[in-house]
N, C-alpha and C positions, 0 to 999 in steps of 0.2 A: 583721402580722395582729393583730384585735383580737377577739377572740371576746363579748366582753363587752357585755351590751346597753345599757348607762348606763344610768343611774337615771331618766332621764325615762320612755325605754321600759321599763322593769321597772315602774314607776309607772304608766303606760298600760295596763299586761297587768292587774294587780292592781285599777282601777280597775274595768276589763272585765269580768275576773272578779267581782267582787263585784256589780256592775249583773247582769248574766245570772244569777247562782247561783239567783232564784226562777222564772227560765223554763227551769232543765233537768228532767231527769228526768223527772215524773210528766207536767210541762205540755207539755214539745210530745210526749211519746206521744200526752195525749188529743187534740193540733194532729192530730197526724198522721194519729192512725186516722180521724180526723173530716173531713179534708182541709183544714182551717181555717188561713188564714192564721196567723202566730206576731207577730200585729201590736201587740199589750204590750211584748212585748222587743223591738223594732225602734222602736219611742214610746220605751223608754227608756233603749235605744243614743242613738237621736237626738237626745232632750231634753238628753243631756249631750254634745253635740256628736259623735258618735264615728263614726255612719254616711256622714258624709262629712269624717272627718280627714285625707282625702288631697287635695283640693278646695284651690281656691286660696283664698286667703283673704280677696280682693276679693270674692268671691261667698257670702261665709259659711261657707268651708271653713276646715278645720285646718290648713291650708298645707305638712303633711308628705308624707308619699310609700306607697309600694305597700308599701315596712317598715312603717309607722305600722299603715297597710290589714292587711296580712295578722296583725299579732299583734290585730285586732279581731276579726278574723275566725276567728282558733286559739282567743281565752280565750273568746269565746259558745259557740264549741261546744264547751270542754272542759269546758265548765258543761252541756252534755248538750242546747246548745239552735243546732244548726248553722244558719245565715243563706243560705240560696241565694240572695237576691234583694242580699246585700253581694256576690256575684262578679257579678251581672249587673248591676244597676243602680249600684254603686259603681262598681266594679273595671273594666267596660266602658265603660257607657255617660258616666260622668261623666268617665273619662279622656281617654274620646274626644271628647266637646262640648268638655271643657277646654284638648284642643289645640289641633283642626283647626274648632271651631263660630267664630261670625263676635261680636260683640258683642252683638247682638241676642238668638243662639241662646244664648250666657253667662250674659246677664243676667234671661233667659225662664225658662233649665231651674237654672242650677248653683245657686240658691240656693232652690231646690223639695230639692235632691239631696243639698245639704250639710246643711238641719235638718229631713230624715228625710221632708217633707211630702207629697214625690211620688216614685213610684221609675220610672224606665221600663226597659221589656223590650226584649230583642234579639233581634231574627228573621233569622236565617243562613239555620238549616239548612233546608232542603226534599226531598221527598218521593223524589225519581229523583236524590240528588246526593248526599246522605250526606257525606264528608268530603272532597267534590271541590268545591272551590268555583269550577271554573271549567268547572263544569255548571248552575251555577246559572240557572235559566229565568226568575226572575220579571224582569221590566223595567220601565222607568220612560223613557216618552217623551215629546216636550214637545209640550205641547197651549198655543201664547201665550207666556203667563208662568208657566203653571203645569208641574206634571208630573201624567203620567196614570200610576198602577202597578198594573199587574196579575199574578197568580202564586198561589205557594200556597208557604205555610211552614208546618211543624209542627217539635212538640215544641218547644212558645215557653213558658221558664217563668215563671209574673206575669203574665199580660198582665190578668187582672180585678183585679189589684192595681194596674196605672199608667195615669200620666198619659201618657204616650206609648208605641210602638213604635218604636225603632230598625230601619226595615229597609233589606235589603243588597239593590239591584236592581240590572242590569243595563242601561247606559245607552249601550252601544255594543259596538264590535270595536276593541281595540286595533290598532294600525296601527305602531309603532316597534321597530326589534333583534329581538331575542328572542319577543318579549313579542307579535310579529303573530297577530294570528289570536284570540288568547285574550279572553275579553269584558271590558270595562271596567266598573266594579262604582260605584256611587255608594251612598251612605245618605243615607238620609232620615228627618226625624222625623216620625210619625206621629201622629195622635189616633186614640185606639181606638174616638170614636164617628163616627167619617168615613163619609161615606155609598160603600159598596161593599166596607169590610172588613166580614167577618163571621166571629168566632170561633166554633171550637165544640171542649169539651172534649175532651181526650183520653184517656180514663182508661187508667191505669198502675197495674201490680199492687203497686209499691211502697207500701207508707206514706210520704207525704208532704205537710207541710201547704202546700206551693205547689203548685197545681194548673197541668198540662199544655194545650197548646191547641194545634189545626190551624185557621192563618188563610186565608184567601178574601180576596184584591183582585181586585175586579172594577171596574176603570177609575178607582181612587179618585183623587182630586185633590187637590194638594197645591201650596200656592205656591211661588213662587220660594224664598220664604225657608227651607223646610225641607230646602233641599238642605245636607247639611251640607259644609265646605267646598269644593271643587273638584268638579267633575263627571267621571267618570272616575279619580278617583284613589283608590276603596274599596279597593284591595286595600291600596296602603301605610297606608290609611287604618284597614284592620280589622288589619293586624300589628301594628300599635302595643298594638289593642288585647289583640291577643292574651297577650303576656307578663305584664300584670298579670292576666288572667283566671286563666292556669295558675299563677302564685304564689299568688292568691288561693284557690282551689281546692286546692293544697297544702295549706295553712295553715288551710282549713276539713276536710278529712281529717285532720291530723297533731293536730286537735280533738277529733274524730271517735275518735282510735286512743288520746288521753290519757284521754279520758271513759271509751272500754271497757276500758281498764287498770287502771283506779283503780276501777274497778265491779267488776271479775276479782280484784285484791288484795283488797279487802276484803271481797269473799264468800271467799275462798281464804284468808285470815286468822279469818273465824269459823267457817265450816264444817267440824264433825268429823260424821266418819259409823264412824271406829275410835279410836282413840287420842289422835290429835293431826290439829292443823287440815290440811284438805287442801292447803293451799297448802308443807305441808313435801316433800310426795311429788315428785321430780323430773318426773312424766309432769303433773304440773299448772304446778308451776313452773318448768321448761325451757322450753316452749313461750311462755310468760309472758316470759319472759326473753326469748327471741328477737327477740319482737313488740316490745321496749322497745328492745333496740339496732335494729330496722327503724325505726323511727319517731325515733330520735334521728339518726342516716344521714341520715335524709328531712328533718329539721328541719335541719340543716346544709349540707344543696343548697335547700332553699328561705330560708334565707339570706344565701346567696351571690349567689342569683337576684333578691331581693329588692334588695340592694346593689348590684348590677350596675345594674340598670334605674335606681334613682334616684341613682346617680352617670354615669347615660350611657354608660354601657359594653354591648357587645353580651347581650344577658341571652336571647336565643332556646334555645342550649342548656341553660342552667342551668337556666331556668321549666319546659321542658319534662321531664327529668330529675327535677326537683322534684315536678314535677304526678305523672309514672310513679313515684317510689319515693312520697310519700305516700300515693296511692292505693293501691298493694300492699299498704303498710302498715297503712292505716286497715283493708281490706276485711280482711288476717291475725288484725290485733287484734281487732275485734269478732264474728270468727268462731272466736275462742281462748276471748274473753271469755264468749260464749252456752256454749261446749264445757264452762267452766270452771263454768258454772252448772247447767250438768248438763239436766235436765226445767226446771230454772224459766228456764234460758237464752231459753226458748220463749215463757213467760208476761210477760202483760200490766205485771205490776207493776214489774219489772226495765227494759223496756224498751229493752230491746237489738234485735230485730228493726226497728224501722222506722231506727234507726242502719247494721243490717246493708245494709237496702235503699239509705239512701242512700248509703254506702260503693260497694255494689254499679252502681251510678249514676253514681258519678264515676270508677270503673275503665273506662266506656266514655264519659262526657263531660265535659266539652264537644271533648276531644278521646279516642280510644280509645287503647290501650296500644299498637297494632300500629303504630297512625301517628306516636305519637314511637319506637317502634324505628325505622321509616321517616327520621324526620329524623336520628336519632342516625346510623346507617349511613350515611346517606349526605353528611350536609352533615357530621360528627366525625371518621368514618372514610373520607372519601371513595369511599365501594362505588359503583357503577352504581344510576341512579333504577332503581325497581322499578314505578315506577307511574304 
């Protein structure tokens, strides 16, 4: 066992952090309350190669891995400025073109993806299907050469920020083993101005500067070439990408719960309201404490999980584990850290609420908590499926 991160990666984090340090705080609260993209700090992730380090490096990537990805994704946001659009658009979509995409799809998207210039969105979830993706109704049938997709997806986050849509349609009925009966999933890259999608906002109580969307295909057409690879094969096709999602979303929480830590210390190191600073009192700094071993726990399963996947090893439990304790964690700490601020926990200028929201945000996605208990039980513990 090696615990230690080399000096390349301690060097990468440090770099990270010093790029982000003028988009946290004051700038993405005003992102967020405003709903404004956070597109300076993602220009200057990108400018220094960082938002696609995990990208191969024929296409203008970093040529390193979902390690490289996830401590880009922990030092933006401990800098107080979290990157949703590095779990969807890094972490998904460009893992996934960089598998299973064809040459063409490679040489079109990864190098839009590797120097920051296009990002694309991922459309899963839908309306009547929530985290059953083999209710999924949208479908894609062949009209020629082309494909026709019609359906409906929401909660798609980015989509007025990309150059494409990833989406997951329905291109048949499985027919072999096990697996009879269940629908056969394909993806597809999309153009967001294709004639028959039609977005429309979804507005969401949280503070967030990436805006929500409920999409509309109505018969949209797409060539041959956007199928991305095999037809029928989405679901091994979306596992793949799932693992870097939930590490990457780790490691954008375990951001999340260092920023509200370090915001909770240092108001709890100056504020006296009797004698001595409040942060001496056990009922301010027990809780404090807590939060810092959950979030160190959390840091050590999401690099395990991290390790796992870019050495090939089975990484489904780890990422998932990782995803479920950094979220607990992030959503403790920034609900410690507002506690620790007393009334200004609340105000504008501190800027802990719209952190709380998205904390509160990735306790239910892109997967919810109940559903990795669901895998833990039953694929760790072997229990009976429940569902």
């Amino acid at each position: 066992m090696d615990f230690g991160e080399g000096d390349e990666l301690s060097s990468l984090r440090a770099t990270v952090a010093a790029i982000s340090k003028p988009f946290g705080g004051a700038y993405y609260t005003e992102r967020a309350r405003a709903g404004v993209p956070t597109s300076e700090a993602w220009a200057a992730l990108a400018e220094a190669g960082f938002v696609g380090v995990n990208l191969p490096v024929e296409y203008g990537g970093g040529g390193a891995g979902i390690t490289e990805l996830a401590a880009v994704v922990e030092e933006s946001a401990a800098q107080g400025c979290p990157l949703l659009m590095l779990l969807v658009s890094s972490a998904i979509c460009g893992e996934l073109i960089a598998r299973f995409g064809d040459t063409e799809q490679k040489s079109r998207w990864l190098p839009g993806l590797a120097d920051g210039s296009h990002k694309i969105a991922f459309a899963i979830t839908e309306p009547d299907a929530g985290s059953n993706t083999h209710r999924l109704s949208t479908t894609a049938v062949r009209a020629g050469d082309d494909w026709l997709l019609s359906g409906q997806k929401y909660y798609i986050s980015g989509f007025d920020e990309a150059a494409a849509v990833l989406v997951v349609a329905r291109t048949g009925t499985e027919s072999d083993g096990g697996s009879a009966g269940r629908p056969a999933l394909s993806l597809f890259l999309v153009p967001p101005d294709a004639p028959g999608l039609t977005a429309r906002p979804l507005p969401v109580a949280a503070q967030l500067p990436e805006k929500q969307f409920t999409l509309f295909l109505d018969d949209v057409r797409v060539p041959a070439g956007a199928l991305i690879g095999t037809a029928g094969e989405g679901f091994r096709q979306v596992f793949h990408g799932l693992n870097p999602e939930r590490i990457a979303v780790a490691a954008l929480c375990l951001g999340i719960a260092r920023y509200a830590l370090d915001s909770a210390v240092s108001y709890a190191t100056q504020r006296q309201v009797w004698d001595v600073p409040i942060g001496a009192h056990q009922g301010v700094s027990h809780p404090l404490a807590k939060a810092r071993i959950e979030t160190s726990l959390a840091a050590l399963m999401t690099q395990k999980a991290a390790w796992a996947h870019d050495h090939g090893q089975r990484a489904a439990e780890a990422s998932n584990i990782a995803k479920y304790a950094a979220a607990e964690a992030a959503l403790a700490a920034v609900d410690q850290a507002i506690q620790t601020h007393g009334g200004n926990g609340m105000s504008v200028e501190f800027g802990l609420v719209p952190l709380w929201g998205m904390a509160r945000l990735l306790r239910i996605a892109p997967v919810n908590r109940e559903m990795v208990l669901n895998f833990v039980a039953q694929h760790s513990l072997g229990l009976p499926r429940s569902y």
